[in-house]
BATOR-704955 format. One record per residue (C-alpha): residue in one letter; z, x, y. Coordinates in pm, whole numbers, plus 50000, padded with zeros to 5 digits. Example, Ala and Ser with C-alpha at 12.3 -4.5 7.8 and 13.67 -1.06 7.14 Angstrom:
<atoms>
A507805123049550/S507145136749894/
</atoms>
This chain:
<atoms>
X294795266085861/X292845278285556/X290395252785400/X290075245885092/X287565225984940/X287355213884547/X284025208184439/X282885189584122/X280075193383930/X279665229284130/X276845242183875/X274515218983962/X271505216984277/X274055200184548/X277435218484448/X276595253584362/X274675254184734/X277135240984885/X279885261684746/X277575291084863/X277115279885212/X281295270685225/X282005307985093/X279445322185291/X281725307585600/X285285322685471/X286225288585315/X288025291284963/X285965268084662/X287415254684360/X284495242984154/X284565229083817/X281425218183600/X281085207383242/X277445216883243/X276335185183079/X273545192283385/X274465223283547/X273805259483487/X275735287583434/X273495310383625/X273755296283977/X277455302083920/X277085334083791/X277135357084129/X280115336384273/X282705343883993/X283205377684192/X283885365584478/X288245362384547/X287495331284727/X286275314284483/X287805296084167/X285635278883889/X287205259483581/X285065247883309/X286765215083333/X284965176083285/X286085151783524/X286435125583239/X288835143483091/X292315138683220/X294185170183081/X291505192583286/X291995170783593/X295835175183543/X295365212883506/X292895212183797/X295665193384031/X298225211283942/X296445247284004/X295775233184364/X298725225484443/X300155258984300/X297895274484452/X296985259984763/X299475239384877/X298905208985135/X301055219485402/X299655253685455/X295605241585384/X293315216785455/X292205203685132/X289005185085069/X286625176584787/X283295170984749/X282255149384443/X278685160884334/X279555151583977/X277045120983803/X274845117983596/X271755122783831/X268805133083588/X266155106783560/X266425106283153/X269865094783199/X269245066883444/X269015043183135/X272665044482944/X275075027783167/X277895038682951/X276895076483052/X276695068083413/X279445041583454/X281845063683283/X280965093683529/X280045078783814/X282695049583895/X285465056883663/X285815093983709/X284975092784069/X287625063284156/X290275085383930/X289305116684141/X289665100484468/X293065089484402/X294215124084273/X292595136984639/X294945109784800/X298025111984612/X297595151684651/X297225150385053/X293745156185087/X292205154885412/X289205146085304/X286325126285015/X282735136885046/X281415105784784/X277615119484641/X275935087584623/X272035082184634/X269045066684749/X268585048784423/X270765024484562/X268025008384718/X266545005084437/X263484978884485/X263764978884849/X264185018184935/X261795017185227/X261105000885606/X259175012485942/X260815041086024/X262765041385687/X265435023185557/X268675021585692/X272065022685611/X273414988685729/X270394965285583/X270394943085272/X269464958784918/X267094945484669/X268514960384313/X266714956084018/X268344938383701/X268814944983372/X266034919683286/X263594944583480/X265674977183411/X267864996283297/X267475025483520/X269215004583785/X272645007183627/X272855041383778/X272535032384092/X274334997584066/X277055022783972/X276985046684274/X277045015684498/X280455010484396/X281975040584452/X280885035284765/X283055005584805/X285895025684675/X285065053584940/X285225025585289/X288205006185103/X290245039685107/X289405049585450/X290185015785593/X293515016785418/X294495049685636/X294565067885305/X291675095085339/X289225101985561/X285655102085421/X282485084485365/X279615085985160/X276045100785113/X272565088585027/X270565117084918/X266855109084869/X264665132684647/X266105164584675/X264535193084509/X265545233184495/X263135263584384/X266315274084146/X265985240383963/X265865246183583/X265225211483467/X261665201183495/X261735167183412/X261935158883814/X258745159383978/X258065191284175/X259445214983852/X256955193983637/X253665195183840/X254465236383849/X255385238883456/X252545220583373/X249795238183614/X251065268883496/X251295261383098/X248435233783089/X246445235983463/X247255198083373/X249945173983530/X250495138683364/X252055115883591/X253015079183514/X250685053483624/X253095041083900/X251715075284058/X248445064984150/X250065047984465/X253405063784503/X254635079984791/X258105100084818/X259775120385096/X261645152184947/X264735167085090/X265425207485033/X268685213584844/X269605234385124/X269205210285397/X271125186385203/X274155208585130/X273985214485508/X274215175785592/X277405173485336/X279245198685514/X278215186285875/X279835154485759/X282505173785620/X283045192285981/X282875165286147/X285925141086126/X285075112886369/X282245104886080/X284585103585791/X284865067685895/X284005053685521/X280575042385579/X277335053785437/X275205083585559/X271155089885464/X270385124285418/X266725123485340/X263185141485521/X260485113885677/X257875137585543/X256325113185289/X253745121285063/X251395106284790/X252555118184470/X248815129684383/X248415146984707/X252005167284608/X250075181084318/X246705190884471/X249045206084710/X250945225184455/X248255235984277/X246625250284605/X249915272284630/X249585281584316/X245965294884351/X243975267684196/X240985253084383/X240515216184333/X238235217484016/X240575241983843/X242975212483737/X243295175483629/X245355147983695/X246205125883377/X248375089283382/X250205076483084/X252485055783092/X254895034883332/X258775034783441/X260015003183543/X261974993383864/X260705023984056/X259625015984410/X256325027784548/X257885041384859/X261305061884930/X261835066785282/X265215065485415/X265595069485829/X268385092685939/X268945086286317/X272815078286172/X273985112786034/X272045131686352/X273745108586606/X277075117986406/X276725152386338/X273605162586487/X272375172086152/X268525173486079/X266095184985810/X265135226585867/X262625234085595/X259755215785555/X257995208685237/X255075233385230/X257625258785298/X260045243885000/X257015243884793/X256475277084834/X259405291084753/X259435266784419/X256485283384302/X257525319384395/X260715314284191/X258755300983914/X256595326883897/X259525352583958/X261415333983663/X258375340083416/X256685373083506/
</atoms>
């Protein structure tokens, strides 16, 4: 049976790589992006392909999600396919963790809408793109956090930026309710710090310590970074933990998977260690702090014994490799 997998937000980090991978594999794509985040050029060398299908459609609109359906099911109809759909759309980028209209509106009410459209239409399958923010003041543990324990979220006395993931929680709850109801198989995914070398916006971390090394040979990093520690997950390992989940059925059970690296590092040590792949000894750049973002833990490590026991999925590329390749790109992008 041919499978078919919709894919929102497909021009950004998670969906465009794992609409790759999926085509890569024979599978047919329909993507659709807005590019409120995206980019047109990740998209760009998959228009050719006959397997694949892309709609500049926004999942808060209902017309485009009507025209979307409807070409499915013209298209690709449920008793000759197995359909399923990964939701990578949100509003993920750290300068729009504070409006909770932005977020709630994308995040809960578009994603609840799409899921039912999934069930009404026969979908297999719900791949729910959730996030480590969820954790929000308690996102760490020996051995990292887990799934099943108690969260600690930051309020709207303390922050904003927690309305985001307040949000994604939720959907979450919409994903296990469905599945217990027999109406879809699926669950949902925690991704912690993921990061690609195509990534255009470099207001996350690993984009800004190049940019600014390059430009400036100077990174300025919040105070909070003097003792802050992260673990960062390649876009292409994550994409490859979706679509283990999504292969493997007995795990579309409506709970919660991590899909996160246990290679932590200080956020200060992630520079020096940029800057030594970029060429730069330790005296040929400076560090800088200014400023402070509320709400945001010291530590993010999430443990993943749940999605390898599952799927048998693990991290392949590990961060000096990752780093690497960001810095080759960058330099590749501004020769």
């Amino acid at each position: 049976m041919k499978a078919v997998t919709i894919i929102s937000g497909v021009a950004g980090m998670t969906g465009s790589m794992a609409a790759v991978k999926l085509l890569e594999r024979g599978d047919t794509v329909v993507g659709f992006d807005n590019f409120f985040a995206g980019s047109r050029n990740v998209i760009a060398h998959m228009l050719s392909a006959k397997n694949f299908h892309f709609f500049e459609y926004d999942i808060t609109n209902a017309e485009n999600m009507n025209s979307l359906f409807a070409f499915v099911e013209s298209e690709y109809p449920v008793r000759s396919c197995r359909l399923s759909l990964i939701n990578c759309a949100g509003v993920v980028h750290t300068r729009h963790f504070y409006h909770p209209d932005e977020t709630f509106v994308t995040n809960v009410t578009a994603m609840r809408e799409i899921l039912e459209r999934a069930i009404n239409a026969g979908f297999c399958s719900f791949i729910n793109c959730s996030t480590s923010e969820v954790y929000s003041m308690k996102s760490w543990q020996k051995g990292g956090v887990r799934e099943d324990g108690p969260v600690v979220i930051a309020t709207a006395e303390q922050s904003l930026r927690t309305s985001y993931a307040a949000g994604k929680l939720i959907t979450e709850f919409f994903m296990r309710d469905a599945v217990e109801r027999g109406r879809i198989k699926g669950c949902s995914v925690r991704f912690a710090n993921v990061y690609s070398p195509e990534e255009a916006h470099d207001e996350h971390i690993i984009p800004h310590i190049i940019a600014s090394l390059s430009r400036d040979k100077k990174v300025v990093l919040l105070e909070n970074a003097r003792a802050t520690y992260r673990s960062f997950l390649h876009n292409s390992d994550s994409c490859d933990s979706v679509i283990s989940l999504l292969d493997t059925p007995a795990a579309l059970d409506g709970s919660v998977y991590n899909s996160g690296s246990n290679e932590e590092i200080a956020v200060v040590d992630l520079v020096t260690t940029i800057a030594g792949l970029m060429g730069m000894g330790l005296s040929g750049f400076s560090i800088e702090f200014d400023g402070r973002r509320s709400a945001d833990p010291p530590r993010r490590l999430l443990n993943t014994d749940k999605i390898f026991e599952a799927t048998g999925w693990a991290p392949q590329i590990p961060l000096i490799e990752g780093l690497s390749q960001c810095v080759q790109f960058y330099n590749e992008r501004h020769k």
